[in-house]
N, CA, C and O of each residue as an XYZ file, in Angstrom:
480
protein
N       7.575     32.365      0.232
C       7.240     30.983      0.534
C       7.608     30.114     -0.664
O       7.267     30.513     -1.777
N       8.290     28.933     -0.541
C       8.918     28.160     -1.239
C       7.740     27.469     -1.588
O       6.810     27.328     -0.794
N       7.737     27.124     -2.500
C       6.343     25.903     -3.275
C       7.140     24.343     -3.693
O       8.104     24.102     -4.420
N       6.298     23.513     -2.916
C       6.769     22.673     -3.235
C       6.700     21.489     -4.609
O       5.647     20.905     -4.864
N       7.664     21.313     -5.217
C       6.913     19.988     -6.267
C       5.742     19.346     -6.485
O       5.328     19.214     -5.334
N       5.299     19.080     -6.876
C       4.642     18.159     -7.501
C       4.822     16.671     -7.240
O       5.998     16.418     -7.500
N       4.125     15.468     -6.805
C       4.209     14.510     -6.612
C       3.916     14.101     -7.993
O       2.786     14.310     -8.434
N       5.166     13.321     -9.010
C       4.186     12.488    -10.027
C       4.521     10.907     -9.757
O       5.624     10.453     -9.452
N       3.489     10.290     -9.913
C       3.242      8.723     -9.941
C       2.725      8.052    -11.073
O       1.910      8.383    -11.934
N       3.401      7.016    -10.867
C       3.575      6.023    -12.246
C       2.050      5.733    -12.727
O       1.518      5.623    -13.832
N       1.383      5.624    -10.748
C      -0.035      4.773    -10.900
C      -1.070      5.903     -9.944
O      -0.800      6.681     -9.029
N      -2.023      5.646    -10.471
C      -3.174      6.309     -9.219
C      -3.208      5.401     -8.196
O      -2.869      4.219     -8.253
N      -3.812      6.262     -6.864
C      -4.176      5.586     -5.739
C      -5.145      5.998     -4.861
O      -5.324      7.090     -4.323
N      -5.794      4.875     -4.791
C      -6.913      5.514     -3.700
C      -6.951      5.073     -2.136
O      -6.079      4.339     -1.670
N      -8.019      5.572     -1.371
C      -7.988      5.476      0.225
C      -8.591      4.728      0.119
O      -9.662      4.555     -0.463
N      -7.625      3.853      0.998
C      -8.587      2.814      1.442
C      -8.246      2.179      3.265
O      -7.262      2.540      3.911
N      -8.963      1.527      3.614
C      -8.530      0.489      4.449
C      -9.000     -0.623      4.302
O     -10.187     -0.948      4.306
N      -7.993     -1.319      4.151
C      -7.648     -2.774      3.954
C      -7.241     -3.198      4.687
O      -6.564     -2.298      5.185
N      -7.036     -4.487      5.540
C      -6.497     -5.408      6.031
C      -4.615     -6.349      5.321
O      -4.599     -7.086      4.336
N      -3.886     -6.149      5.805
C      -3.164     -6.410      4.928
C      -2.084     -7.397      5.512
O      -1.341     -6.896      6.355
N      -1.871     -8.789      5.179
C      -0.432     -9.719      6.111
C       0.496     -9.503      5.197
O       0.401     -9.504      3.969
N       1.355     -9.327      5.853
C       3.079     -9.002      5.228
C       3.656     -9.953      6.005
O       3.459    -10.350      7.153
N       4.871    -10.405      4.601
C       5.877    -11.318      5.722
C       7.470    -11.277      4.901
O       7.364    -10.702      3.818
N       8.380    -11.588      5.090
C       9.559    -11.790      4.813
C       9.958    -13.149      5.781
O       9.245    -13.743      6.590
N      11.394    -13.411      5.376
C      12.347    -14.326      6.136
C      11.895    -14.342      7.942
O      12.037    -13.234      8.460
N      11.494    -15.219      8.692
C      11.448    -14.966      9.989
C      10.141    -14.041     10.945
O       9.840    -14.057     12.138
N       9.556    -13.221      9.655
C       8.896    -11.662     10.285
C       7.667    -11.983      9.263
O       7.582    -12.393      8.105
N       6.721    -11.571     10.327
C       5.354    -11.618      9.823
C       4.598    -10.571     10.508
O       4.953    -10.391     11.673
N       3.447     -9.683      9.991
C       3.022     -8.866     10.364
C       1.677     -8.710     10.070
O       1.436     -9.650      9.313
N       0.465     -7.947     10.259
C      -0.713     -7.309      9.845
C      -1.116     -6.263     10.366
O      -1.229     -6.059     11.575
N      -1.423     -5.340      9.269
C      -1.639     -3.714      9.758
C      -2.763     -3.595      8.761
O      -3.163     -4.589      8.154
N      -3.294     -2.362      8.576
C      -4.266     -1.786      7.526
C      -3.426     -0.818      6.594
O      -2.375     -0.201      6.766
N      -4.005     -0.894      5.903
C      -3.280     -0.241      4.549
C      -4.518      1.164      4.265
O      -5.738      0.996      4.258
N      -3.967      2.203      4.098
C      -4.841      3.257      3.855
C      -4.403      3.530      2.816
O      -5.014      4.580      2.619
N      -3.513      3.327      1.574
C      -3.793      4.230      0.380
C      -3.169      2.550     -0.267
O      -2.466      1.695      0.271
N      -3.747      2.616     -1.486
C      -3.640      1.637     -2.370
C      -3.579      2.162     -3.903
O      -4.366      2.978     -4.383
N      -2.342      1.453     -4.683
C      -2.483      1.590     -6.528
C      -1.405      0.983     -6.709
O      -0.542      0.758     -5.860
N      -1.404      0.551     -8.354
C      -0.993     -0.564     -8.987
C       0.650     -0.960     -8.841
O       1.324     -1.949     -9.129
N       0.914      0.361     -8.231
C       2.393      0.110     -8.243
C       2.851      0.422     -6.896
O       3.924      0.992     -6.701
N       2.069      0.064     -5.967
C       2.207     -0.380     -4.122
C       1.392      0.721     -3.300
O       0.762      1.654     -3.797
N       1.527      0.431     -1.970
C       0.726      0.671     -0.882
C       1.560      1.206      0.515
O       2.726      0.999      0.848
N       0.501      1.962      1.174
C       1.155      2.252      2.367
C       0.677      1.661      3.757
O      -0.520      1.838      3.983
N       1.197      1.179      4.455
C       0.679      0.333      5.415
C       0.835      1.377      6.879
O       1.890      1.898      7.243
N      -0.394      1.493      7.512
C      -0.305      2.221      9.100
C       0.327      0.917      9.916
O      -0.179     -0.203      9.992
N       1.301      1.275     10.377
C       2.304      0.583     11.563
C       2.567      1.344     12.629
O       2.491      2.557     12.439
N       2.892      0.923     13.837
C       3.084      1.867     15.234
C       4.796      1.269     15.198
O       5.718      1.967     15.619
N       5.004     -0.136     14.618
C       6.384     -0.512     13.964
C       6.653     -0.409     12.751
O       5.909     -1.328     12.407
N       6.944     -0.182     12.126
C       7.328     -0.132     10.333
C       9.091     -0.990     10.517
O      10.118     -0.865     11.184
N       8.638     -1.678      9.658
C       9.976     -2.136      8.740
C      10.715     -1.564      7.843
O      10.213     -0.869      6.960
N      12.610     -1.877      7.991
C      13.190     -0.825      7.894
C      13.339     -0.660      6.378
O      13.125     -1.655      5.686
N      13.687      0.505      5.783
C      13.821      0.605      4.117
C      14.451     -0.365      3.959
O      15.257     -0.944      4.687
N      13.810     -0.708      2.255
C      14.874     -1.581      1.195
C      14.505     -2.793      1.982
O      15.359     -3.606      1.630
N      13.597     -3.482      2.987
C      13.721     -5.125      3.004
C      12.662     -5.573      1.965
O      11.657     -4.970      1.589
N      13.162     -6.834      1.581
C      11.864     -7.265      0.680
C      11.230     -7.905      1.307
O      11.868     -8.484      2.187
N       9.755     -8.187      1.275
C       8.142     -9.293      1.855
C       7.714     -9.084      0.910
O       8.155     -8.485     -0.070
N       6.213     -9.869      1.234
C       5.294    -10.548      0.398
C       4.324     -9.651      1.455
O       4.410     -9.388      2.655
N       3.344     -9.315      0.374
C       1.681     -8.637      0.847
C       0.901     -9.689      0.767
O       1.544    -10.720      0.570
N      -0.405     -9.852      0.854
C      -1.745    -10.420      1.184
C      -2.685    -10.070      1.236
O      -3.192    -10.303      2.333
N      -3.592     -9.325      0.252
C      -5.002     -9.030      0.805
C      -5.759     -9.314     -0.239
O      -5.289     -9.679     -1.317
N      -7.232     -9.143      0.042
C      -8.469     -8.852     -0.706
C      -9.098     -7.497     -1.180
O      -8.837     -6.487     -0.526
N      -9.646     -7.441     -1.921
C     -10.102     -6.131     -2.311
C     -11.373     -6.486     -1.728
O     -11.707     -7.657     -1.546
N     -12.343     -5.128     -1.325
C     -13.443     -5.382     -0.782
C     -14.724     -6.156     -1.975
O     -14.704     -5.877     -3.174
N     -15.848     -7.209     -1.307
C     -16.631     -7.476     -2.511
C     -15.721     -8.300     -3.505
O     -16.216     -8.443     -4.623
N     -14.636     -8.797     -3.325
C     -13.645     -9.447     -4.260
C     -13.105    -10.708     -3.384
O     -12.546    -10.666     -2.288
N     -13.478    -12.008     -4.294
C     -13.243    -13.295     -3.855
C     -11.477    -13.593     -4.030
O     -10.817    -14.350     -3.318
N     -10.960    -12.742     -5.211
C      -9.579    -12.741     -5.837
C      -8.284    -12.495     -4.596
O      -8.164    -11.384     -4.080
N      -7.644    -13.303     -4.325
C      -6.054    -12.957     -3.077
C      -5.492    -12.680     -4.052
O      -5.340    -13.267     -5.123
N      -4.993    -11.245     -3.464
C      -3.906    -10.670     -4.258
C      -2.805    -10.558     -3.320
O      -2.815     -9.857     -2.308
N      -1.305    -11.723     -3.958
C      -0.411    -12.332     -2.988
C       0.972    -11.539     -4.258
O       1.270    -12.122     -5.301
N       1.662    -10.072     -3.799
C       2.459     -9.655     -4.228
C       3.783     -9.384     -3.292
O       3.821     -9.083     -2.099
N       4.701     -9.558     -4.089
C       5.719     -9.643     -3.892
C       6.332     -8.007     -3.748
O       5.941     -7.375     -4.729
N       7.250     -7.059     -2.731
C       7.766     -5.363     -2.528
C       8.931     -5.346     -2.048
O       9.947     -6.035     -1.954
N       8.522     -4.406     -1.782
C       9.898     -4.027     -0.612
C       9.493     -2.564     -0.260
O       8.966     -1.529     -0.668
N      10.144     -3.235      0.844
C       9.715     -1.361      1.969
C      10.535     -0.121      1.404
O      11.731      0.019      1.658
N       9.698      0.908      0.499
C      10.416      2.174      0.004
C      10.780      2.902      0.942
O      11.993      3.086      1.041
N       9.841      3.577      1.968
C      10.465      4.651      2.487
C       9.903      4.368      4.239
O       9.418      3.244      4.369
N       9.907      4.827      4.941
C       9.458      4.647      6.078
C       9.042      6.121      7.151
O       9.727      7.121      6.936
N       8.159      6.202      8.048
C       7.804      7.190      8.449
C       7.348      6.908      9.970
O       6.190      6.634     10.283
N       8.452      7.016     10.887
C       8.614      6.647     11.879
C       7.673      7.608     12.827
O       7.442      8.816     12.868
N       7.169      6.228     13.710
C       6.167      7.096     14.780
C       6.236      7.914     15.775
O       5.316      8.259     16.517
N       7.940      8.405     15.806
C       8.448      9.881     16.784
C       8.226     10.972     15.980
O       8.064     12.088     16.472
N       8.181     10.627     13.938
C       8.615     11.751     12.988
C       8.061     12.995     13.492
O       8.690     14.033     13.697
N       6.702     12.772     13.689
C       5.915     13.952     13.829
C       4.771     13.732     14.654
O       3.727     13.107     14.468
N       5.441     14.725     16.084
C       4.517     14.540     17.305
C       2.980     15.193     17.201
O       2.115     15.065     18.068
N       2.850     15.865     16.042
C       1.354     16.195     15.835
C       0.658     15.146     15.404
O      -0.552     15.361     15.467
N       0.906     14.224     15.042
C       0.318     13.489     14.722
C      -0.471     13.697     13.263
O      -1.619     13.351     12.987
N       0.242     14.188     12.649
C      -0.580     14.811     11.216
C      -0.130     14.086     10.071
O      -0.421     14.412      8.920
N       0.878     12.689     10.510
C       1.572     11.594      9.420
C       1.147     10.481     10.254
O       1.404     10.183     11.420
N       0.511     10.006      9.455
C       0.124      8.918      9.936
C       2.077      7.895     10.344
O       2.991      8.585      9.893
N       2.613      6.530     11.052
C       3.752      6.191     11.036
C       3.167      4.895     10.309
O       2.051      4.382     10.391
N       4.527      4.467      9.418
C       4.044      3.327      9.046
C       5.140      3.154      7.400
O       6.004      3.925      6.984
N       4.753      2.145      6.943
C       5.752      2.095      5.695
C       5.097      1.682      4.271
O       4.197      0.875      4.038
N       5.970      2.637      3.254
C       5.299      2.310      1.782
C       5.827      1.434      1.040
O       6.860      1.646      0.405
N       5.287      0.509      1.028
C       5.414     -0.572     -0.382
C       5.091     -0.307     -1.855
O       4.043      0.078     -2.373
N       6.538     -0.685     -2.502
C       6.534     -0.393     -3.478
C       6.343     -2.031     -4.316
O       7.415     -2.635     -4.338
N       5.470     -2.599     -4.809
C       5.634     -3.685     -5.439
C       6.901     -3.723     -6.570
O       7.257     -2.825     -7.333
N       7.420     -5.018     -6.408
C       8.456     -5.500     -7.384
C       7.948     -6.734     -8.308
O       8.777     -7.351     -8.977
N       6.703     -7.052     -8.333
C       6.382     -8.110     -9.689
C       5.757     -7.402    -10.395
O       4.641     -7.084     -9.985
N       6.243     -6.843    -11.806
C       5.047     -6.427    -12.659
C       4.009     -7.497    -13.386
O       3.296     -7.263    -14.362
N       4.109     -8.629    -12.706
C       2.747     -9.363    -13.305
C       1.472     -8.990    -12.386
O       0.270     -8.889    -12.632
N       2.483     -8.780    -10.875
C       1.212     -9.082     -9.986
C       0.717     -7.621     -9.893
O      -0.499     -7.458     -9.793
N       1.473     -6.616     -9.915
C       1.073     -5.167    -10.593
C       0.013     -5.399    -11.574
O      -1.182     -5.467    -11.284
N       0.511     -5.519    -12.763
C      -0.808     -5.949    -13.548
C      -2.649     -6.271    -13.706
O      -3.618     -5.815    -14.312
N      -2.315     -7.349    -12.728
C      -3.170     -8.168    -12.598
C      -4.120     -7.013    -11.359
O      -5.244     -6.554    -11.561
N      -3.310     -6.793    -10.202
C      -4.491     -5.590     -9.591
C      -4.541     -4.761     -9.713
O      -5.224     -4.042     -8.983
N      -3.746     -4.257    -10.867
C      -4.266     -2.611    -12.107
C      -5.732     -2.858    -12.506
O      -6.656     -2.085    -12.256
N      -5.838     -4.111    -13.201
C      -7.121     -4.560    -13.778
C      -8.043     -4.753    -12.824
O      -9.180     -4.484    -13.212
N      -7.927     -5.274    -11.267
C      -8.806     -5.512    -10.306
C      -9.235     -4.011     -9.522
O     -10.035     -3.904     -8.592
N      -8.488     -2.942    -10.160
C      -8.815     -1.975     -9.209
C      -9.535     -1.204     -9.764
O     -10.388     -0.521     -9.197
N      -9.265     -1.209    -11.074
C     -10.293     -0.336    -12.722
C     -11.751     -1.600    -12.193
O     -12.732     -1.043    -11.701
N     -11.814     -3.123    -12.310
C     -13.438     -3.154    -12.166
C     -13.827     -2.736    -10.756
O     -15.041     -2.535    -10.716
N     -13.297     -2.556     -9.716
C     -13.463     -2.128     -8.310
C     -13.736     -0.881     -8.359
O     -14.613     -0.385     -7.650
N     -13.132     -0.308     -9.073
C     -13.596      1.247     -8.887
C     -15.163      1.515     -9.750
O     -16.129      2.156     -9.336
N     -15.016      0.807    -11.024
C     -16.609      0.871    -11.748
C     -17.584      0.857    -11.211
O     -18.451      1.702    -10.990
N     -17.342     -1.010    -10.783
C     -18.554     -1.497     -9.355
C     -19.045     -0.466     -8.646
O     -20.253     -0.235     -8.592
N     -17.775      0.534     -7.791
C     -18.319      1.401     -7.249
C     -19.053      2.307     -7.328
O     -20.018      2.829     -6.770
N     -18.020      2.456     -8.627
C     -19.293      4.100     -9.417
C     -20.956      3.537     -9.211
O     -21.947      3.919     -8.590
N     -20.608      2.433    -10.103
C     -22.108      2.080    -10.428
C     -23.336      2.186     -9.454
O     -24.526      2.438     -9.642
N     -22.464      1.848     -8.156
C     -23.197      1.911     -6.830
C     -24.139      3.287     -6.343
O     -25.099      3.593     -5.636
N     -23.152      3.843     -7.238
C     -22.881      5.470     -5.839
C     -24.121      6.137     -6.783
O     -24.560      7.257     -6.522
């Protein structure tokens, strides 16, 4: 049995669902986003948009008054015939392209995650 790689990432990410509006030239959309970190997101779609277009995201973090309005582009895509088990979710990953706005919800996701601790 072949073993596969290792996933490494730039940024952590956690599960979430979020609410999320995407838009580009002409095309506007809203889906939920189940995994989130500083350097983009994956959005559940029954349509996904095709690799490599660029949009704009939109959301809130939960408990957070702050719009976080970043600028991506669709990395990879995972079409909803891929896999008839249904064991991939279909839908497409955003990779953010502003490292300010990266930044800025690196820092919103470190006090989001504290908050939480603190909770739990």
């Amino acid at each position: 049995m072949e073993r596969k790689k290792p996933i490494r990432r730039r940024f952590k990410r956690c599960t979430v669902r979020l609410l999320i509006d995407y838009w580009c030239e002409g095309r506007i959309g809203s889906d939920y986003a189940t995994t989130l970190g500083a350097g983009g997101l994956f959005i559940e779609s029954s349509e996904p948009w095709e690799a490599g277009i660029a949009l704009t995201v939109r959301f809130r973090l939960p408990g957070d008054d702050a719009l976080h309005v970043i600028p991506g582009r669709v990395a990879w895509v995972h079409q909803p015939k891929q896999d008839p088990s249904g064991a991939r979710a279909p839908g497409m990953a955003i990779e953010f392209t502003d490292n300010a706005g990266s930044a800025t919800l690196a820092r919103a996701l470190e006090s989001w995650a504290e908050a939480f601790a603190a909770q739990a």
